[in-house]
mmCIF entry with sequence, helices, sheets and N, C-alpha, C, O atoms, coordinates in Angstrom:
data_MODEL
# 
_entry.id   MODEL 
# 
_entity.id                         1 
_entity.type                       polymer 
_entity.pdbx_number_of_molecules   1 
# 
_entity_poly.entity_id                      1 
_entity_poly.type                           'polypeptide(L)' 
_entity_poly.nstd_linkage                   no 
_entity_poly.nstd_monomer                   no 
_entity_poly.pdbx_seq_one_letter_code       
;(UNK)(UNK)(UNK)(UNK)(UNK)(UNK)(UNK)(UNK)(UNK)(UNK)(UNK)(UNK)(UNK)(UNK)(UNK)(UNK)
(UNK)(UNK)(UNK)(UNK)(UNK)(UNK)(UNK)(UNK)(UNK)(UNK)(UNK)(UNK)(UNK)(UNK)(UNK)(UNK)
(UNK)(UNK)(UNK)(UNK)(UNK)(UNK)(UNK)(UNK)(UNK)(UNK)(UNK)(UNK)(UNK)(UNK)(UNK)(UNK)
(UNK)(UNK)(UNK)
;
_entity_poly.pdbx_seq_one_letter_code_can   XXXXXXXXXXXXXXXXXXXXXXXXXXXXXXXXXXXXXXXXXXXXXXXXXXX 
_entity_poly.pdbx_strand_id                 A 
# 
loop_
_entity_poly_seq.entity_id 
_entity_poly_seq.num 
_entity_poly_seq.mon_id 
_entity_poly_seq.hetero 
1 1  UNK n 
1 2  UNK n 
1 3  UNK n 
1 4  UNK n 
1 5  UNK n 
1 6  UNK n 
1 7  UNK n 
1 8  UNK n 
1 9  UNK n 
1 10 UNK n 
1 11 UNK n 
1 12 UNK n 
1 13 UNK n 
1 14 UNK n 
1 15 UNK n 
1 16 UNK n 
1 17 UNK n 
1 18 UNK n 
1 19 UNK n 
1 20 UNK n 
1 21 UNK n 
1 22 UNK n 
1 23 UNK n 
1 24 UNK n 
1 25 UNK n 
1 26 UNK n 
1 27 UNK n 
1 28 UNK n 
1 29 UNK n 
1 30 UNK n 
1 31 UNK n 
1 32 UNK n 
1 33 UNK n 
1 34 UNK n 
1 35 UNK n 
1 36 UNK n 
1 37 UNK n 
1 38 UNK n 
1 39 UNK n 
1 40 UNK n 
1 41 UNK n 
1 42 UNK n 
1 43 UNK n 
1 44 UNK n 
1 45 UNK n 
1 46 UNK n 
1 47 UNK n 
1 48 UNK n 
1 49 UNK n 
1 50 UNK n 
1 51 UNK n 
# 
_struct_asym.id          A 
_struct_asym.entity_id   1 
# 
_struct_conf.conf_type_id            HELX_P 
_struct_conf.id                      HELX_P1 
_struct_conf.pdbx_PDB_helix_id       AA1 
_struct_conf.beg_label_comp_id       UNK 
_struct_conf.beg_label_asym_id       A 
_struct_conf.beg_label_seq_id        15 
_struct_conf.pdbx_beg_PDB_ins_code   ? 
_struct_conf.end_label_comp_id       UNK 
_struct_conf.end_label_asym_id       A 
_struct_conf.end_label_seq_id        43 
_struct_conf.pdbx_end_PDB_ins_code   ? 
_struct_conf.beg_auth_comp_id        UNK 
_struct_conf.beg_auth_asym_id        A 
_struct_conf.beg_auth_seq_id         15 
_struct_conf.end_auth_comp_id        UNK 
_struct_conf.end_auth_asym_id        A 
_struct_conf.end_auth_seq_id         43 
_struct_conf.pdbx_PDB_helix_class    1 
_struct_conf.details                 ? 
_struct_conf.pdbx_PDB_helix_length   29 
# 
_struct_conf_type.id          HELX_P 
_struct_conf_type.criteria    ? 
_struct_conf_type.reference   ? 
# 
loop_
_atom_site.group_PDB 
_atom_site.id 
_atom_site.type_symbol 
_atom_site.label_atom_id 
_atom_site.label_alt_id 
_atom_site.label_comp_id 
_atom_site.label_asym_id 
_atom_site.label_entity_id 
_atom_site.label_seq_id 
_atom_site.pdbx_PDB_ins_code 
_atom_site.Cartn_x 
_atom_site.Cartn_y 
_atom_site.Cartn_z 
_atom_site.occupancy 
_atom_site.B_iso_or_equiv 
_atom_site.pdbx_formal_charge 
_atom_site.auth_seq_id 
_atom_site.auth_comp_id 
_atom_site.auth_asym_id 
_atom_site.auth_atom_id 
_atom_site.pdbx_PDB_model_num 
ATOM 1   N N  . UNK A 1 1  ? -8.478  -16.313 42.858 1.00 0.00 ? 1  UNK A N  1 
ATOM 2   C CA . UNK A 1 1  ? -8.752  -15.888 44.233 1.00 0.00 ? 1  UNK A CA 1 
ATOM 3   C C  . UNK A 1 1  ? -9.969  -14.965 44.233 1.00 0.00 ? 1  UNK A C  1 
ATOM 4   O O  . UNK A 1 1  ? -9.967  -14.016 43.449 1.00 0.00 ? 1  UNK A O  1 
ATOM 5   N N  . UNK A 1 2  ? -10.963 -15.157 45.013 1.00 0.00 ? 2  UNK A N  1 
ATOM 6   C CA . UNK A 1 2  ? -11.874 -14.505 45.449 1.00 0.00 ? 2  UNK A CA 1 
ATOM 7   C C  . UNK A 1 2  ? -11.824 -13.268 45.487 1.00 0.00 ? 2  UNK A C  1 
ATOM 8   O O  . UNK A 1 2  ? -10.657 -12.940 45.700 1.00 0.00 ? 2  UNK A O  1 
ATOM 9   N N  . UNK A 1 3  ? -12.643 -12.189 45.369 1.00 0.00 ? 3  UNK A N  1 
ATOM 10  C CA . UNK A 1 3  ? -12.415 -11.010 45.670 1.00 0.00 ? 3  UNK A CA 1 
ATOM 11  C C  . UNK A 1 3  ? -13.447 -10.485 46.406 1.00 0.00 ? 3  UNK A C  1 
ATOM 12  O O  . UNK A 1 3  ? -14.633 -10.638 46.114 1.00 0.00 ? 3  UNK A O  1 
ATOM 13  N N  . UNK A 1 4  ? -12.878 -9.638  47.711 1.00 0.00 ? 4  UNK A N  1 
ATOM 14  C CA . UNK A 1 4  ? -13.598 -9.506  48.810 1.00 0.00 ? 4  UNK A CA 1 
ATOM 15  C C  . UNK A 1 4  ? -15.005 -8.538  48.299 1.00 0.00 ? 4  UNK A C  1 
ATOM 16  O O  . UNK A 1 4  ? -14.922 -7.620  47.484 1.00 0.00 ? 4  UNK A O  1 
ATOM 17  N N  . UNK A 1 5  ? -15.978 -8.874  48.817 1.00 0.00 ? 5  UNK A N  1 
ATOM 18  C CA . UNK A 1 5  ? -16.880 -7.490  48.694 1.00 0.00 ? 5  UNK A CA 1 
ATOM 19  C C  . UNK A 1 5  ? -17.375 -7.426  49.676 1.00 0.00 ? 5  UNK A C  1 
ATOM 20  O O  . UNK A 1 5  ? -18.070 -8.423  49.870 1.00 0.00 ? 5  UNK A O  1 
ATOM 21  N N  . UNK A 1 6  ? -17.398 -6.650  50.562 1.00 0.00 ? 6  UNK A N  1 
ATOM 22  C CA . UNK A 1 6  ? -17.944 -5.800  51.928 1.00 0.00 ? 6  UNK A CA 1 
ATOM 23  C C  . UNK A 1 6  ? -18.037 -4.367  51.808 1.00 0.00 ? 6  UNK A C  1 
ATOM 24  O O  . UNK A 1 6  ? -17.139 -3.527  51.742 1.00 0.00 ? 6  UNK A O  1 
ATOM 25  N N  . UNK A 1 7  ? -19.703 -4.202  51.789 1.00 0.00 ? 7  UNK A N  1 
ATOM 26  C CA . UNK A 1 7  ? -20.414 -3.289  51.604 1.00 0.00 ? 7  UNK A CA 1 
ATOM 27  C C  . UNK A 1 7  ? -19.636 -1.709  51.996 1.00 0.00 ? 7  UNK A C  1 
ATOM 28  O O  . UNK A 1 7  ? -19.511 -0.843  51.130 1.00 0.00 ? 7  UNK A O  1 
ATOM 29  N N  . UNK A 1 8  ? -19.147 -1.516  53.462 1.00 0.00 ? 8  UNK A N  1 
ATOM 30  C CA . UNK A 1 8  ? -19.050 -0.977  54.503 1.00 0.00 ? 8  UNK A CA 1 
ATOM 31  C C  . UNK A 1 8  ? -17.753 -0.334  54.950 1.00 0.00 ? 8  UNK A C  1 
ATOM 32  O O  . UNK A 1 8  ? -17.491 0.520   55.796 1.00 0.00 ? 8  UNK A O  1 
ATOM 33  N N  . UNK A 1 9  ? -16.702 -1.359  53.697 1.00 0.00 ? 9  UNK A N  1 
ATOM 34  C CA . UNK A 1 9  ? -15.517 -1.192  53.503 1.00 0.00 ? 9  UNK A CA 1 
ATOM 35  C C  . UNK A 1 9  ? -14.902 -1.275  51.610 1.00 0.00 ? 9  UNK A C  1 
ATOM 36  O O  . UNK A 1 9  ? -14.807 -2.162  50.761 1.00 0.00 ? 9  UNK A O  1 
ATOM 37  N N  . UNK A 1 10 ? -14.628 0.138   51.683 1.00 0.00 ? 10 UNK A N  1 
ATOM 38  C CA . UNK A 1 10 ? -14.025 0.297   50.039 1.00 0.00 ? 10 UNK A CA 1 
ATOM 39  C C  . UNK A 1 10 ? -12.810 0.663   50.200 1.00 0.00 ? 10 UNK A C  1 
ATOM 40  O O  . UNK A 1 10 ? -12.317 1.318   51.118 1.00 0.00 ? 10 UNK A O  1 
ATOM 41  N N  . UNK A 1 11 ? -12.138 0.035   48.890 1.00 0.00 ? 11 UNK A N  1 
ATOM 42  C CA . UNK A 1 11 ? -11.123 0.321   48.437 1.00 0.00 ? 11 UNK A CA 1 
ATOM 43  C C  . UNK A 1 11 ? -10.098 -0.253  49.160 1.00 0.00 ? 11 UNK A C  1 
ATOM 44  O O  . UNK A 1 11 ? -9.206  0.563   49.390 1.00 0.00 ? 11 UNK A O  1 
ATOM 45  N N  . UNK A 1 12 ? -9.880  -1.439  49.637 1.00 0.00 ? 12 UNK A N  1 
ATOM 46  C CA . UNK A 1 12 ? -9.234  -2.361  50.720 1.00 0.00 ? 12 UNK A CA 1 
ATOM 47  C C  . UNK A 1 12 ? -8.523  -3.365  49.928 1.00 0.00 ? 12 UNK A C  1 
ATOM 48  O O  . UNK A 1 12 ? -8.985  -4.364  49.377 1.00 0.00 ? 12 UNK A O  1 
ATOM 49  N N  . UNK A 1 13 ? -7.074  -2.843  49.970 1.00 0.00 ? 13 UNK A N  1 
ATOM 50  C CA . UNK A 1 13 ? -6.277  -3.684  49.264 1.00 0.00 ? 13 UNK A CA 1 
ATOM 51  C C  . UNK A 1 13 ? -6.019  -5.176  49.975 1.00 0.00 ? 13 UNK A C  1 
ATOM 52  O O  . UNK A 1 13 ? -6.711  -5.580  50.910 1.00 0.00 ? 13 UNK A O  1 
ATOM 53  N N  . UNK A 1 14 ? -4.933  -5.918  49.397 1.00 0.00 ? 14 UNK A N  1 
ATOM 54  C CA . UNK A 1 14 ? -4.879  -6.741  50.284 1.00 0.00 ? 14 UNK A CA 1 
ATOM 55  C C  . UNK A 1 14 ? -3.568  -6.278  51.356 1.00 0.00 ? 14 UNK A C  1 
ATOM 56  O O  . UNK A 1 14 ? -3.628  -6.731  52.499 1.00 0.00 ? 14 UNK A O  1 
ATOM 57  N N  . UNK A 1 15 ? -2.225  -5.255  50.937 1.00 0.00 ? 15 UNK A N  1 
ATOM 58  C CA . UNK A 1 15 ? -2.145  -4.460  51.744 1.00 0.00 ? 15 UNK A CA 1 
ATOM 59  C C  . UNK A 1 15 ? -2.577  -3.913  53.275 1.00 0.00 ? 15 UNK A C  1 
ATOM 60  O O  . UNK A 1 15 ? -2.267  -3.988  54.464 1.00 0.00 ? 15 UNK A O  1 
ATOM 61  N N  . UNK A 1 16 ? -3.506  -3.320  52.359 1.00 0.00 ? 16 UNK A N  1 
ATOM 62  C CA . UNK A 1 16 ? -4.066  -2.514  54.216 1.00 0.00 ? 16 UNK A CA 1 
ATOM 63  C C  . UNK A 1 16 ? -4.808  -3.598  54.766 1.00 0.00 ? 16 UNK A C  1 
ATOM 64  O O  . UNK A 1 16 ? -4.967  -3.645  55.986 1.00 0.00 ? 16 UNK A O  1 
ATOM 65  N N  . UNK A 1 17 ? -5.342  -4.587  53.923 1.00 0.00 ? 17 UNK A N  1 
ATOM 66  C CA . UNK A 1 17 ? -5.999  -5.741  54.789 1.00 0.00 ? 17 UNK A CA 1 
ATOM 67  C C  . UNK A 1 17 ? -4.923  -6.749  55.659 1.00 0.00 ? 17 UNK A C  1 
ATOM 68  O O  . UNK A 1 17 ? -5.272  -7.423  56.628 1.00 0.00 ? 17 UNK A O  1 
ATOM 69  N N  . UNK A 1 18 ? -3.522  -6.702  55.090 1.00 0.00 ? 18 UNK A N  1 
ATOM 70  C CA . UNK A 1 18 ? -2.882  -7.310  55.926 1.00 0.00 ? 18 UNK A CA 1 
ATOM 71  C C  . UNK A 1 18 ? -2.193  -6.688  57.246 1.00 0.00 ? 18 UNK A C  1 
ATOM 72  O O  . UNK A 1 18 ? -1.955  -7.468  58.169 1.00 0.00 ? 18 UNK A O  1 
ATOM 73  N N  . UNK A 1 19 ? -1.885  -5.422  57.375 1.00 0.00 ? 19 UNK A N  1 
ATOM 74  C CA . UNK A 1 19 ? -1.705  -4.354  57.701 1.00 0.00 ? 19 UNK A CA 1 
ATOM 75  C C  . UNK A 1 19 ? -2.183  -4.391  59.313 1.00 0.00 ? 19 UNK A C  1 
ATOM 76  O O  . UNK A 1 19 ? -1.699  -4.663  60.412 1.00 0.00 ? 19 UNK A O  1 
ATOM 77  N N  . UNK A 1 20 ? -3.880  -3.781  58.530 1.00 0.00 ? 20 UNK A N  1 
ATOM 78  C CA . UNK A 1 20 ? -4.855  -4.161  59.516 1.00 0.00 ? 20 UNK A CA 1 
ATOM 79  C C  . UNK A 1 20 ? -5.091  -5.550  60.418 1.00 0.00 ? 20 UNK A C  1 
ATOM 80  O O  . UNK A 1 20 ? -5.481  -5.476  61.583 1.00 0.00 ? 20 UNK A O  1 
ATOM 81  N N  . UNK A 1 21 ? -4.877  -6.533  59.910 1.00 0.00 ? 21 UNK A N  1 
ATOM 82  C CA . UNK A 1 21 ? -4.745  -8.218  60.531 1.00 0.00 ? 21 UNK A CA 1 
ATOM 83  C C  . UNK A 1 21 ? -3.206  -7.776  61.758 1.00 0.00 ? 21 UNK A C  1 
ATOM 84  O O  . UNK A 1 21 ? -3.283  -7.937  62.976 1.00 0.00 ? 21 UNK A O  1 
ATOM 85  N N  . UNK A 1 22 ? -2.329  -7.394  61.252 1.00 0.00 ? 22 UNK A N  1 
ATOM 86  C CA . UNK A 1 22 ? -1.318  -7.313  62.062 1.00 0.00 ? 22 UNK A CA 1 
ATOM 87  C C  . UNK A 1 22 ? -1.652  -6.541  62.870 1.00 0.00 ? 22 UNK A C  1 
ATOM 88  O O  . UNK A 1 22 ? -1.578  -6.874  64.053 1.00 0.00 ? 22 UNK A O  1 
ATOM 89  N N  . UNK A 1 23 ? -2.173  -5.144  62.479 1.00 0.00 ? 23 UNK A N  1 
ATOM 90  C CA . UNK A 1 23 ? -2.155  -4.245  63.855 1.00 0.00 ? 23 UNK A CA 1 
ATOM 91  C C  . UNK A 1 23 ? -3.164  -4.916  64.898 1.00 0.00 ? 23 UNK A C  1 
ATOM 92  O O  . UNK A 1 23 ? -2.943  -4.491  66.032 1.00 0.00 ? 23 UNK A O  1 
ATOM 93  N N  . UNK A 1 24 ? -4.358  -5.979  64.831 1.00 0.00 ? 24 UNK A N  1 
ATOM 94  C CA . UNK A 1 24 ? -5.256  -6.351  65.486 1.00 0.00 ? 24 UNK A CA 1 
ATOM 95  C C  . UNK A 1 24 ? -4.129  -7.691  66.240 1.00 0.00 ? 24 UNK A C  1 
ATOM 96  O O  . UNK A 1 24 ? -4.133  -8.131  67.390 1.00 0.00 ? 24 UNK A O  1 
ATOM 97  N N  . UNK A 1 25 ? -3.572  -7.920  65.493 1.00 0.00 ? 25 UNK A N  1 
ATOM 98  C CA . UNK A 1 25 ? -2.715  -9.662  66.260 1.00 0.00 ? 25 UNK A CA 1 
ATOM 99  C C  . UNK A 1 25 ? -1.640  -9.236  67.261 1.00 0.00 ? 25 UNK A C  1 
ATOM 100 O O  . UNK A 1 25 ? -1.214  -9.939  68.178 1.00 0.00 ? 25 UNK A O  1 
ATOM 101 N N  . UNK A 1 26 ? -1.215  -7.846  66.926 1.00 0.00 ? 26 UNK A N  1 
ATOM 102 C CA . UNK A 1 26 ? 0.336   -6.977  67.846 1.00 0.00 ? 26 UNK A CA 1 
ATOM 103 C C  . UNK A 1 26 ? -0.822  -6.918  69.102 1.00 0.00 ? 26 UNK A C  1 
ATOM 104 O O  . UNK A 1 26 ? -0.528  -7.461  70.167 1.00 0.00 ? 26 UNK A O  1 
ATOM 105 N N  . UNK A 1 27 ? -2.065  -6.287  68.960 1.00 0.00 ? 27 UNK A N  1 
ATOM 106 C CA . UNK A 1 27 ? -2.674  -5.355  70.108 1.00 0.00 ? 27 UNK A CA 1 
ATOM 107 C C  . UNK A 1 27 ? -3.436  -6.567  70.691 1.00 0.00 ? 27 UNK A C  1 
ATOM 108 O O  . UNK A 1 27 ? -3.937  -6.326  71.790 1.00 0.00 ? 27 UNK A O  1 
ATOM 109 N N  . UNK A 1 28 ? -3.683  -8.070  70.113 1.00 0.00 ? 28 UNK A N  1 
ATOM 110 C CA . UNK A 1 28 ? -4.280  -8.926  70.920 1.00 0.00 ? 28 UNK A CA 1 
ATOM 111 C C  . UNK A 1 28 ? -2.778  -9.444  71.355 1.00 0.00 ? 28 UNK A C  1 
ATOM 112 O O  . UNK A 1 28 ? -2.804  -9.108  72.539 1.00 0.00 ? 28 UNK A O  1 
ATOM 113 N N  . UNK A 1 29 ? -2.041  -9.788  71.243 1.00 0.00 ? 29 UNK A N  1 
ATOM 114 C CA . UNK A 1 29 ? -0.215  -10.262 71.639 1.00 0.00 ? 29 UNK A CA 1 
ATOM 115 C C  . UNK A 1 29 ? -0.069  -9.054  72.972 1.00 0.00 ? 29 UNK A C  1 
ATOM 116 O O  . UNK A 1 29 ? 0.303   -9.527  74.046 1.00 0.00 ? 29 UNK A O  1 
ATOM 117 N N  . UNK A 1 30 ? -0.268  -7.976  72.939 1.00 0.00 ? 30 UNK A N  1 
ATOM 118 C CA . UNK A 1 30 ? 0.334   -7.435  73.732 1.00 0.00 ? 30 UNK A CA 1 
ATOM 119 C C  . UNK A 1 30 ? -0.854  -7.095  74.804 1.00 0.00 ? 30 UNK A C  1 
ATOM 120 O O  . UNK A 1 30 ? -0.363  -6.733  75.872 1.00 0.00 ? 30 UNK A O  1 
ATOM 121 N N  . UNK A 1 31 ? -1.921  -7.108  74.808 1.00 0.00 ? 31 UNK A N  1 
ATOM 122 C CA . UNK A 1 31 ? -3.191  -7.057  76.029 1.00 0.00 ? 31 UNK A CA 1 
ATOM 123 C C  . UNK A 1 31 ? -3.121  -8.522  76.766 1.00 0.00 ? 31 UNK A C  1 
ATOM 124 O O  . UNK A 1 31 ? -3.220  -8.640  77.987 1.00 0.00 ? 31 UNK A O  1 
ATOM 125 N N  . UNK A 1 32 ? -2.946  -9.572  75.904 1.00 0.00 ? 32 UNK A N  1 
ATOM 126 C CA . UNK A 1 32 ? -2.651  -10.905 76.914 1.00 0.00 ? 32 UNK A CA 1 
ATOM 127 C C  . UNK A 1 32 ? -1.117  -10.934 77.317 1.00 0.00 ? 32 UNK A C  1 
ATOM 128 O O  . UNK A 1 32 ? -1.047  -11.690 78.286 1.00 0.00 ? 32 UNK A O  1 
ATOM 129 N N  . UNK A 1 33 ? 0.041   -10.487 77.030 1.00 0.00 ? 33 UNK A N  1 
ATOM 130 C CA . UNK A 1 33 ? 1.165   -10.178 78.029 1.00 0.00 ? 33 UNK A CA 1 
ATOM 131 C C  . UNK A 1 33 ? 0.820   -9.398  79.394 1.00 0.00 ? 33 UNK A C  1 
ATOM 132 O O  . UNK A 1 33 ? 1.115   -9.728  80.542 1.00 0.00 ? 33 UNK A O  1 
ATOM 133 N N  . UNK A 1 34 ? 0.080   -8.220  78.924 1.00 0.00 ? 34 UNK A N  1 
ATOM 134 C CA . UNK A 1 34 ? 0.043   -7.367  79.927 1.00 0.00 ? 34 UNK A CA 1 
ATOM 135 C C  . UNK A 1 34 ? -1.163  -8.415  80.911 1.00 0.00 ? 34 UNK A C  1 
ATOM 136 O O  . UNK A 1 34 ? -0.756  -8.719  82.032 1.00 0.00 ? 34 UNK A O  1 
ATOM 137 N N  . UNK A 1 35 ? -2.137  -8.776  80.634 1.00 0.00 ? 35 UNK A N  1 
ATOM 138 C CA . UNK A 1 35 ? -2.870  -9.699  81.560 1.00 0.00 ? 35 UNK A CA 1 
ATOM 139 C C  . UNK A 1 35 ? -1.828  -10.530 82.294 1.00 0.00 ? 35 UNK A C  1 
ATOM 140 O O  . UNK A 1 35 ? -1.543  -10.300 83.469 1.00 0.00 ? 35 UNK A O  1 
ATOM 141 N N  . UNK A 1 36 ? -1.242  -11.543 81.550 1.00 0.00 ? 36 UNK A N  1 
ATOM 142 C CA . UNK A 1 36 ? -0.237  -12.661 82.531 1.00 0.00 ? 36 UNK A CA 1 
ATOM 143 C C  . UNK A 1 36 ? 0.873   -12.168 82.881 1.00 0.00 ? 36 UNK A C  1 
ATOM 144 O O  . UNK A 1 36 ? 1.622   -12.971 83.438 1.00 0.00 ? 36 UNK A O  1 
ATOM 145 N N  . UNK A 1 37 ? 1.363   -10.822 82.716 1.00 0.00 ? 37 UNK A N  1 
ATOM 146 C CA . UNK A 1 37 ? 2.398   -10.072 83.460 1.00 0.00 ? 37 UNK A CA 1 
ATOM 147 C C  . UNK A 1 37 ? 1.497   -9.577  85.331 1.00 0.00 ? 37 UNK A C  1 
ATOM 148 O O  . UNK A 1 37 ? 1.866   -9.729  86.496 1.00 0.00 ? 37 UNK A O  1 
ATOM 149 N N  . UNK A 1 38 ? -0.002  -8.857  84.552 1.00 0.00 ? 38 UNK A N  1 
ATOM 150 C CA . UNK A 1 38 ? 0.028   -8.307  85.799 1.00 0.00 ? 38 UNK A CA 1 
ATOM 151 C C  . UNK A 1 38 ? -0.694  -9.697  86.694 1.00 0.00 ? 38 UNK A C  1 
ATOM 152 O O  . UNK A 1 38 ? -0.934  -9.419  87.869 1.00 0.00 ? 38 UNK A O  1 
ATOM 153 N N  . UNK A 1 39 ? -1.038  -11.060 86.287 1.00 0.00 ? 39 UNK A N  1 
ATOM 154 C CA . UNK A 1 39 ? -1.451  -11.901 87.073 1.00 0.00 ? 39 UNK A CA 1 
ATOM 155 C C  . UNK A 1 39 ? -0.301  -12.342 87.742 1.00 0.00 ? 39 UNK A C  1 
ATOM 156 O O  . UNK A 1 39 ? -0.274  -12.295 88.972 1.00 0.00 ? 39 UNK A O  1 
ATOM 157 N N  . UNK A 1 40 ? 0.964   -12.900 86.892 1.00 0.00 ? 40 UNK A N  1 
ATOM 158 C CA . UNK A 1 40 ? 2.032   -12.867 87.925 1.00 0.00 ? 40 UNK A CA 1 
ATOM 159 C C  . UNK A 1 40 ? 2.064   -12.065 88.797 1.00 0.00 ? 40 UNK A C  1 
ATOM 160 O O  . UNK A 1 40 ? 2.083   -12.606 89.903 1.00 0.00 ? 40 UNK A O  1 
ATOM 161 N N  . UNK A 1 41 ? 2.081   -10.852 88.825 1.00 0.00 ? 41 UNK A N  1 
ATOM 162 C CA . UNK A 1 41 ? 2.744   -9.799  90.012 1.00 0.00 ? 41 UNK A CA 1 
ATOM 163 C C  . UNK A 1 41 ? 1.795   -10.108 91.152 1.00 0.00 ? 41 UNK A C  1 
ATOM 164 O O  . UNK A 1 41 ? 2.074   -10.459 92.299 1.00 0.00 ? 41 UNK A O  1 
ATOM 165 N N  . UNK A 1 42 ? 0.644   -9.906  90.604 1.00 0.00 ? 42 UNK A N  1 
ATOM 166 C CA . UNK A 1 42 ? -0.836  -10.154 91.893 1.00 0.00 ? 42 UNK A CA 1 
ATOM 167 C C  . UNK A 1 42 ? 0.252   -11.768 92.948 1.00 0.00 ? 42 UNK A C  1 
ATOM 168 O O  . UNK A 1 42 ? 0.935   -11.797 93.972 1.00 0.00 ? 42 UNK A O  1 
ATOM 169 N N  . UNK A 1 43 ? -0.211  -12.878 91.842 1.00 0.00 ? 43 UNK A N  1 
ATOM 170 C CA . UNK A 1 43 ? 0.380   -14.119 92.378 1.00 0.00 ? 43 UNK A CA 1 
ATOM 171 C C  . UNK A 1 43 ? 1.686   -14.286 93.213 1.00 0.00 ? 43 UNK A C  1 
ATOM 172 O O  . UNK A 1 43 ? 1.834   -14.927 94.253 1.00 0.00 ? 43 UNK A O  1 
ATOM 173 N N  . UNK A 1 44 ? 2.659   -13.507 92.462 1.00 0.00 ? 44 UNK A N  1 
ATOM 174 C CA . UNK A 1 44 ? 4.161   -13.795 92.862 1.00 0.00 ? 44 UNK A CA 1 
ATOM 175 C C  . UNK A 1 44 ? 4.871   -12.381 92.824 1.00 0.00 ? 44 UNK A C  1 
ATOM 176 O O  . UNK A 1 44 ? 5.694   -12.196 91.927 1.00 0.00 ? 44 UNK A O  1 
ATOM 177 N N  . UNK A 1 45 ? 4.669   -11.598 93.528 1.00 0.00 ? 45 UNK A N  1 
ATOM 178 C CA . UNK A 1 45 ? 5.344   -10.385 93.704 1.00 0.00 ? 45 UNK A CA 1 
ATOM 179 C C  . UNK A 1 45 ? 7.073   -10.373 93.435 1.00 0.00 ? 45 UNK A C  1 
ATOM 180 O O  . UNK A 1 45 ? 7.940   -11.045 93.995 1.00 0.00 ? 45 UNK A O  1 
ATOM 181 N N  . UNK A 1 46 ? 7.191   -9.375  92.396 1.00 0.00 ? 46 UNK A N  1 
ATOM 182 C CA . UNK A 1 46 ? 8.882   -9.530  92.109 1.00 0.00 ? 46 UNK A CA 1 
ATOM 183 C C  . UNK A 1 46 ? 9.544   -8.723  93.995 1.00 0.00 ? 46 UNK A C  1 
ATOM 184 O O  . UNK A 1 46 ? 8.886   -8.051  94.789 1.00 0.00 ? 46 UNK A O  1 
ATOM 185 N N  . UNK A 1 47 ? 10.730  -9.097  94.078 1.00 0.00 ? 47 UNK A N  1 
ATOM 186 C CA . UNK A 1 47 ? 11.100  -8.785  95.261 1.00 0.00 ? 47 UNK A CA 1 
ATOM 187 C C  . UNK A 1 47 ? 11.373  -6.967  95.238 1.00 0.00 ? 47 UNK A C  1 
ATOM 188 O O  . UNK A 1 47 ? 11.923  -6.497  94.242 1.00 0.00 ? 47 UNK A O  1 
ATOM 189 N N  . UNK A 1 48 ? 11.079  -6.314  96.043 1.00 0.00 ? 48 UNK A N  1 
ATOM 190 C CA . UNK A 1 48 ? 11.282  -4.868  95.918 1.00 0.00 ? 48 UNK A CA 1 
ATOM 191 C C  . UNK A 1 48 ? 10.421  -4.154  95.307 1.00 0.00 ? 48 UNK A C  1 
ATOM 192 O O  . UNK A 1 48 ? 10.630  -3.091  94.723 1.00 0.00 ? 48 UNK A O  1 
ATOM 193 N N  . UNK A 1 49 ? 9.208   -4.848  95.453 1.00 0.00 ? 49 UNK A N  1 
ATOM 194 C CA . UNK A 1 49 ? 8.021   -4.229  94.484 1.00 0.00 ? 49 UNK A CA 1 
ATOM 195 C C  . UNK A 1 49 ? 6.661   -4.729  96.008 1.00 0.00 ? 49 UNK A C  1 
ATOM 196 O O  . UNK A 1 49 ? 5.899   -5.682  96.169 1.00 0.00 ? 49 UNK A O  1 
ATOM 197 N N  . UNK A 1 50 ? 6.884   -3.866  96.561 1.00 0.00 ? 50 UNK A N  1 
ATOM 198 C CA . UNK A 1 50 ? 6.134   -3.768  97.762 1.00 0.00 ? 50 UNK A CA 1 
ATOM 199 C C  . UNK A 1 50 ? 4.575   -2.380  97.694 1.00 0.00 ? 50 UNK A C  1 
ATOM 200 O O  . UNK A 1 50 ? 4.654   -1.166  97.883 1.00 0.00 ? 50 UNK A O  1 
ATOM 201 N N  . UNK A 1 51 ? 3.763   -2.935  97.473 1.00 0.00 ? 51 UNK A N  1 
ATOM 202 C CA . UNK A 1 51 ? 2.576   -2.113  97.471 1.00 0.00 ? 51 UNK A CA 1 
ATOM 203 C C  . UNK A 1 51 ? 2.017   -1.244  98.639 1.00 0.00 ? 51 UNK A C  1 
ATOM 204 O O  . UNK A 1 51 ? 0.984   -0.592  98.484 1.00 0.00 ? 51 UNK A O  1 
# 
């Protein structure tokens, strides 16, 4: 297996490199919920949720 070299980044296990992949995939997972949560509401207002 290859071993990474990027200048800019030392000492990057594969650990914190997976780590890091997850914390970026949770925070893209949860910014597109919150998008098609709040496009529903715009679209289809839950009942009792009057602006």
């Amino acid at each position: 297996m290859a071993e990474l070299r990027i200048p800019y980044i030392q000492d990057v296990t594969p650990a914190k490199l997976f780590t890091l992949i997850t914390l970026i995939v949770l925070l893209v997972i949860l910014i597109t919920k919150l998008f098609i949560l709040k496009e529903q509401i715009v679209i289809n207002p839950p009942p009792g949720l009057v602006p």
